[in-house]
N, C-alpha and C positions, 0 to 999 in steps of 0.2 A: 375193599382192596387192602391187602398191606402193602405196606410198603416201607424200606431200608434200609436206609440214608448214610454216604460219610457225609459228613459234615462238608459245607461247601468251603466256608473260609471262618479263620477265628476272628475276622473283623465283622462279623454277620450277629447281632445280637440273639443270643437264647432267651425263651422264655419268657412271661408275661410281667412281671415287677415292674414298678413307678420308678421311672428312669430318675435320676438325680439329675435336679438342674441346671441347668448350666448356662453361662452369659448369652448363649443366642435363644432360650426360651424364654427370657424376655425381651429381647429385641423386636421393637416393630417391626410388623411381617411387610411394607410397602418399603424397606430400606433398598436400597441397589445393591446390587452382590458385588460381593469382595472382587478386586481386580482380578483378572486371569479366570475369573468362574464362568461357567456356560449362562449366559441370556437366556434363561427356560420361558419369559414371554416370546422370543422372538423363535425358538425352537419349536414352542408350540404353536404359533402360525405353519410353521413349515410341516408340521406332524399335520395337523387338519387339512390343509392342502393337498400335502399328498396323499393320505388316505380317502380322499373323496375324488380324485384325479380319473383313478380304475373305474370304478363304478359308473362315472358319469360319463369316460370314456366309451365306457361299453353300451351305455345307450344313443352315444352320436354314431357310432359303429349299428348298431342295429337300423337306427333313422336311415343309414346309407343304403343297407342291404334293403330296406322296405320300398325305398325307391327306385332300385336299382330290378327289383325281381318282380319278375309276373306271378300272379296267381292272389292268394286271397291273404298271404302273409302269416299266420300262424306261428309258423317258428322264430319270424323276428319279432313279432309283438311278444311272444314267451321269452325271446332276451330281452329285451326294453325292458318288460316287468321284471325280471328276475333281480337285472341290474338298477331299478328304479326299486325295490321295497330291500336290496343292500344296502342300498346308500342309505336309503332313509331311516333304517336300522340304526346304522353307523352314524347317523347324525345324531338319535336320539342316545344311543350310546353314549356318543363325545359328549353332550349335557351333561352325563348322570358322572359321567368322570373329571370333568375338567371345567364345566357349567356354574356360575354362581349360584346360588339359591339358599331359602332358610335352610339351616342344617338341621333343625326337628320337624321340617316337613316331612311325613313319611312315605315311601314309596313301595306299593304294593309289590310281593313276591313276581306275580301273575306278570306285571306289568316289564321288570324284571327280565321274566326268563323268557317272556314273549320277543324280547330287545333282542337279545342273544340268539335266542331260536333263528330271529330272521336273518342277523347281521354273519352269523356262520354258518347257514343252510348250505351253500355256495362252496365252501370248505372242507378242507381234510382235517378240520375240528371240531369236533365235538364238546359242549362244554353242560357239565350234569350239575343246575341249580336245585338243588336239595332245598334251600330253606323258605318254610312258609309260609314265613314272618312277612308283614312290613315293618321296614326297618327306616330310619333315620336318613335325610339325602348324608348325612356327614357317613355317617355306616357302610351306604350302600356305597360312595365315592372312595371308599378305602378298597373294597373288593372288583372296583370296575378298575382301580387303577392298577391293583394286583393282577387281573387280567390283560392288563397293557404289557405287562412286563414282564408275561407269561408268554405273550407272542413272540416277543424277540428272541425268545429260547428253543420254541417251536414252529421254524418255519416249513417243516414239512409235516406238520399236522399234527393230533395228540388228542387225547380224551381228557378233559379236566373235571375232577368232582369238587365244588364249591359246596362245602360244609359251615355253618354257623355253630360253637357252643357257647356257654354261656359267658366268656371272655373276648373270646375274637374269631374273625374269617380264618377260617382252614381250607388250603387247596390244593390238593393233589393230583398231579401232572404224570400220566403213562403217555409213552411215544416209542415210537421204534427207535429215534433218535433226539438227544438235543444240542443245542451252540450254548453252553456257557460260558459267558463274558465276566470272568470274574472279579473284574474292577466293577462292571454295573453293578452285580447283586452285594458288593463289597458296600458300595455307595447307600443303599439301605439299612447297613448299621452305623458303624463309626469311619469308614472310609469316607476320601472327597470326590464328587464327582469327577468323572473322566476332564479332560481340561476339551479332550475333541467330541464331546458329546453330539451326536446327531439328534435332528429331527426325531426320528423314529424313538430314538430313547426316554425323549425328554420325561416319560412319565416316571422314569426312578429318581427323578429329582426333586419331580413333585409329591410322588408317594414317600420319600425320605424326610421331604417338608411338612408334609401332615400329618405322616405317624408321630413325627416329633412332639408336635404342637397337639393332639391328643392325646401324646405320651404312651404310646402301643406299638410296643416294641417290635419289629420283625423279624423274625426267624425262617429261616433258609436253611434246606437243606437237598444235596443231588446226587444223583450217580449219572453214571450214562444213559440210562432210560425213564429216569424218575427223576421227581422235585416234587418238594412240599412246599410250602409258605403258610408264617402264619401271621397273621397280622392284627 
């Protein structure tokens, strides 16, 4: 695909170089955040809540019609599973993005794209894992959470090709449409987060806090139909 970027914003960092340090790369990462900053543990309660809400709604929703209809049931057992290996998707998803675990444990590609296949069958997205690698949980958690932040831009759907080279994830975003919130994708380089950050957000605050701390810069770029990332 090509693809032809203006530049989103000049608070968005270009390019791959070892950031210069600065007094919050070495501050203990268990400090409390600055007055007036978003609670990203209490945000991310609320992001896992409500993304397992739908899914689980939709199998007490099928329980109804199963009981409620004669016949041999088929088509509500086909939404109970549909809506039962989403969720479950999406749970093993939110691990690989927001999950503690060693960060040189490796996680197979397969395993991966399997997560994705299931958690967006359902969807008007498509997401194309290119890489055959297994990679690092710390690696792979940088790309699932670029994928968090990629939704919030695509909510009417989009094709994304998740590329690895040999410095960092590359992600290219086609849609017929996107929402860019240019304080979020601001908040990934040198911008402060939003002060009214939602739930749904919180993962630009967490992928701003882990690029830092592995020092991988991110780069953004969009038009009205396109975005790259690179991180």
């Amino acid at each position: 695909m090509t693809h032809q970027h203006t530049g989103l914003e000049e608070g968005v960092a270009i390019g791959h170089g070892t950031p210069r340090m600065s007094k919050s790369d070495s501050e203990p990462a268990n400090l409390p955040p600055p007055e007036g900053a978003p609670d990203l543990l209490a945000l991310l309660g609320s992001r896992l809540c409500h993304d397992l809400v739908n899914p689980i709604g939709a199998v007490s929703n099928g329980l109804e019609l199963l009981e409620m209809t004669p016949g041999d049931g088929k088509e509500e057992m086909a939404l109970i599973r549909g809506s039962l290996d989403a969720a479950m998707a999406r749970i093993r998803f939110f691990r690989l993005a927001f999950g503690a675990g060693a960060e040189d444990a490796e996680i197979p590609a397969r395993e991966v794209r399997a997560t994705l296949e299931a958690m967006y069958a359902q969807t008007r997205t498509r997401i194309l894992w290119t890489d055959a690698e297994a990679r690092p949980r710390s690696e792979v958690r940088l790309a699932c959470l670029a994928l968090c932040c990629i939704e919030v831009a695509t909510p009417w759907g989009a094709t994304v090709e998740v590329l690895r080279n040999e410095a960092a994830w590359v992600l290219h975003v086609d849609a017929e449409r996107l929402r860019i919130d240019q304080l979020l994708w601001q908040s990934l380089g040198r911008g402060p987060l939003p002060p009214d950050l939602k739930g749904a957000e919180v993962q630009f605050g967490i992928l701003a806090q882990l690029s830092r701390r592995l020092r991988r810069p991110v780069s953004v770029s969009a038009d009205e139909r396109h975005l790259s990332l690179i991180v």
